[in-house]
DOVOMI-109897 format. One record per residue (C-alpha): x negated, y, z negated; residue in three letters; residue number from 1. Coordinates in steps of 0.5 Angstrom, whole numbers, plus 500, padded with zeros to 3 digits. Layout:
<rs>
{{X, Y, Z}, "ALA", NUM} ...
</rs>
This chain:
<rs>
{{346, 835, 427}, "UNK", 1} {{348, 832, 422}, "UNK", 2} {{353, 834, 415}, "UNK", 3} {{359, 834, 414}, "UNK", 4} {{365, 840, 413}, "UNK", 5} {{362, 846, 413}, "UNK", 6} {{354, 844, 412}, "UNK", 7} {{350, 842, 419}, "UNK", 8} {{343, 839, 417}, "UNK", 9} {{338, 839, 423}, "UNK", 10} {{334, 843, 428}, "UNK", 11} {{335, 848, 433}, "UNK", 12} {{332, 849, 439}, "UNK", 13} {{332, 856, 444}, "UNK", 14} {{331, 856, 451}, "UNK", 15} {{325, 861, 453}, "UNK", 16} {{327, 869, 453}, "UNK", 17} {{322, 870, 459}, "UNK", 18} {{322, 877, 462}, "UNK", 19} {{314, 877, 460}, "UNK", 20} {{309, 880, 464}, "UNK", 21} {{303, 876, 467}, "UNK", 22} {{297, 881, 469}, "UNK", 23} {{295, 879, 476}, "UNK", 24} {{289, 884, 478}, "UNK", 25} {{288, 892, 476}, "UNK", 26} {{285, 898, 482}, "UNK", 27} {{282, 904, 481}, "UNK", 28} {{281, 910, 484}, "UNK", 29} {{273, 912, 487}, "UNK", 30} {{274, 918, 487}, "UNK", 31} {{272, 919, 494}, "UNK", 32} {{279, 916, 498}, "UNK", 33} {{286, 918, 498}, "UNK", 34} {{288, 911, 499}, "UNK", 35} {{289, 904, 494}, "UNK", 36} {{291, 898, 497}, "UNK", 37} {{292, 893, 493}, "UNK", 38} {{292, 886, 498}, "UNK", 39} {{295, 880, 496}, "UNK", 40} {{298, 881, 490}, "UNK", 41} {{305, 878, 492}, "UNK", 42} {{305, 871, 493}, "UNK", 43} {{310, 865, 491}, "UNK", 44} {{307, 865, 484}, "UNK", 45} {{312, 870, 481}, "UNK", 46} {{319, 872, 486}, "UNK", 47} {{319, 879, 483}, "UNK", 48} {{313, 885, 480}, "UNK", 49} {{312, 890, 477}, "UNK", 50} {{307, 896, 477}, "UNK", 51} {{304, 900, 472}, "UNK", 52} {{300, 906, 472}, "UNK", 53} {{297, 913, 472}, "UNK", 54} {{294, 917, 478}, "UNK", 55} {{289, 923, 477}, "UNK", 56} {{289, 927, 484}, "UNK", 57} {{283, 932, 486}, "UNK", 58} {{288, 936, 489}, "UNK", 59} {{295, 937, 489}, "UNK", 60} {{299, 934, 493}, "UNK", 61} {{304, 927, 493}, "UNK", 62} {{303, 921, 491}, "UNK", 63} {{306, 916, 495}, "UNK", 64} {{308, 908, 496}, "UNK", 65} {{307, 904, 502}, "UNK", 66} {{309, 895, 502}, "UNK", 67} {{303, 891, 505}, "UNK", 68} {{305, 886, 510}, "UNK", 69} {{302, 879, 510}, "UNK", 70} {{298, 881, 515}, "UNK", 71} {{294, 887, 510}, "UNK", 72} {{299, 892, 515}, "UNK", 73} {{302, 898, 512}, "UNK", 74} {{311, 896, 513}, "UNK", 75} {{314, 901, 516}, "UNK", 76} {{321, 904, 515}, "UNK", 77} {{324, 905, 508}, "UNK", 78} {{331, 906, 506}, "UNK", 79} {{333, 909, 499}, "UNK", 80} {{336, 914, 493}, "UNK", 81} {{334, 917, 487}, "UNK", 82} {{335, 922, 483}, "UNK", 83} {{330, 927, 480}, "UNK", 84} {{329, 932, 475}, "UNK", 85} {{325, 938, 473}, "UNK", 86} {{324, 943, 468}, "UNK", 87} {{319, 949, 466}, "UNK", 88} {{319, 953, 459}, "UNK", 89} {{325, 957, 462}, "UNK", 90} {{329, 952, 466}, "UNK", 91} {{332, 946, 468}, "UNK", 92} {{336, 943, 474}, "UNK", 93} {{337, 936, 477}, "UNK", 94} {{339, 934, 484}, "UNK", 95} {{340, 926, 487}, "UNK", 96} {{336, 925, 494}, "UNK", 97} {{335, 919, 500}, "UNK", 98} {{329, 917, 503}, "UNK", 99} {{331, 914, 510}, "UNK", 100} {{327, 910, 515}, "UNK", 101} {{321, 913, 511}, "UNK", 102} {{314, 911, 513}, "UNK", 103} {{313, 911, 505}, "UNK", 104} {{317, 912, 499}, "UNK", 105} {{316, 916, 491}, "UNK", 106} {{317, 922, 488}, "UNK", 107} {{318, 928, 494}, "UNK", 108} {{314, 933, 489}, "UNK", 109} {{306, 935, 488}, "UNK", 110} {{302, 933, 482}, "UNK", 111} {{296, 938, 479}, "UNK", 112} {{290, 936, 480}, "UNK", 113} {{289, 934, 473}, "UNK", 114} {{282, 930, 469}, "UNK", 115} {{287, 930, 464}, "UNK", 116} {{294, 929, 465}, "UNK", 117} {{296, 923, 471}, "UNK", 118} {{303, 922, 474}, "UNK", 119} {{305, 915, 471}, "UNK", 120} {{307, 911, 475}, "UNK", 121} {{312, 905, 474}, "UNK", 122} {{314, 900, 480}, "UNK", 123} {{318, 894, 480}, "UNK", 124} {{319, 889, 487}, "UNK", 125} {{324, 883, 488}, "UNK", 126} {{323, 878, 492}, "UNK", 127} {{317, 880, 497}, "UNK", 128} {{316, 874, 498}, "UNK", 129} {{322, 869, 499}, "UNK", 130} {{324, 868, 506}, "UNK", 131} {{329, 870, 509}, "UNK", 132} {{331, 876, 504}, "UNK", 133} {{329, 883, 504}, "UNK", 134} {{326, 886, 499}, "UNK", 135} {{328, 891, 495}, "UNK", 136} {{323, 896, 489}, "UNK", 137} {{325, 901, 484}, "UNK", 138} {{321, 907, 483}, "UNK", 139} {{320, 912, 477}, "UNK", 140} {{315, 917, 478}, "UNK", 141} {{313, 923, 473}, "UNK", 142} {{309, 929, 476}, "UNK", 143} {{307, 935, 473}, "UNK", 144} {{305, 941, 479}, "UNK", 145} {{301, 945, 474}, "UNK", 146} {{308, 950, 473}, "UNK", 147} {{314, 944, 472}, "UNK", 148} {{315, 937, 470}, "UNK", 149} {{319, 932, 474}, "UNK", 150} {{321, 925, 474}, "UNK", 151} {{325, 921, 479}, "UNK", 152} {{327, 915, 479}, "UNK", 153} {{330, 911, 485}, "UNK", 154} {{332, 905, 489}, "UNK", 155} {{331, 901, 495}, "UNK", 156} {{329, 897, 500}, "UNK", 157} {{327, 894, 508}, "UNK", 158} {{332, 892, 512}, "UNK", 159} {{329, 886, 514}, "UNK", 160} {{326, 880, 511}, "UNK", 161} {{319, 881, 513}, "UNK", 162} {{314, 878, 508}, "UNK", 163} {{311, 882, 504}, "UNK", 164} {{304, 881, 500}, "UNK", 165} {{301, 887, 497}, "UNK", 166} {{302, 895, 496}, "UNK", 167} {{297, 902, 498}, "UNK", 168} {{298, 907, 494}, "UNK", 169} {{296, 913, 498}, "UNK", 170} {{296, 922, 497}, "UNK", 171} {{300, 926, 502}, "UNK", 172} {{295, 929, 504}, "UNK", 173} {{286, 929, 504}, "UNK", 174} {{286, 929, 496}, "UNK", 175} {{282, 923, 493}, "UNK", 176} {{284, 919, 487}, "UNK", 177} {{280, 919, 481}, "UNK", 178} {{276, 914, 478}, "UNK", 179} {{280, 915, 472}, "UNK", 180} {{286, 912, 475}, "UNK", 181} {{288, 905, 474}, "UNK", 182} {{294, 901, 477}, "UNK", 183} {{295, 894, 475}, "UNK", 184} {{300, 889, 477}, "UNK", 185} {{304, 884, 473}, "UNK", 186} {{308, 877, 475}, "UNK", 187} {{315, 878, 471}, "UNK", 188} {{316, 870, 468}, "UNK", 189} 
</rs>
């Protein structure tokens, strides 16, 4: 820069904002399985993701989160506390709640069995991959039962630094995921 009293003349240059997204793959849903594992998505490339997505359900039932470890193994136990909220045409209500050593975490309510209206879904994952370091998730999660909508919203993690390499998204119960149903996962820059 050059000038003199108040005048600068010269050129600026900004460091990169980053927080942008890279798409790393997107599933579907078959119509004919309950469970959509996405492997290997998680990798040293990016140290934290993000997952987007709407899932439409043949039956009404939950839907549910599980961590994959490196070996394609569902991890075990989950730890976190969200809140969530819910209303009808005639009333409205919240309340907080934990998930605590959990085989799988998400939002604890039923989705219809809808062709037109998904739960969305939208996750984001820490460091799944640096060693040594436990990884932790948020979730938000929006479901409709056929009579109330909720959303939640939580936050988490495993008490260990154990790998973690992809995520099976999965019903509570038989019900099967929709071929209209599209997860996709995104490396954060």
């Amino acid at each position: 820069v050059s000038g003199s009293g108040t005048t600068g003349i010269g050129q600026l240059s900004f460091a990169e904002a980053g927080g942008g997204l890279v798409k790393i793959t997107t599933a579907s849903g078959t119509g004919s399985s309950g469970i959509i594992d996405i492997t290997g998505c998680f990798t040293s490339t990016y140290e934290n993701y993000e997952i987007r997505g709407v899932c439409f359900v043949d039956a009404t039932e939950q839907v549910k989160f599980s961590l994959l470890n490196t070996s394609g193994s569902v991890y075990g136990s989950y730890y976190n506390l969200g809140h969530k909220g819910y209303s009808n045409n005639s009333s409205t209500d919240h309340e907080m709640y934990r998930q605590w050593a959990d085989s799988s975490f998400g939002l604890a309510q039923n989705h219809s069995d809808s062709t037109t209206r998904g739960s969305q879904i939208r996750l984001q994952i820490y460091q799944p991959r640096v060693t040594g370091v436990g990884t932790k998730f948020e979730c938000h999660q929006h479901t409709y039962d056929g009579s109330y909508f909720r959303t939640g919203y939580m936050m988490g993690g495993l008490n260990d630094a154990t790998e973690i390499a992809g995520i099976r998204i999965k019903m509570s119960g038989s019900a099967n995921f929709r071929t209209q149903t599209k997860i996709t996962v995104y490396g954060l820059v």
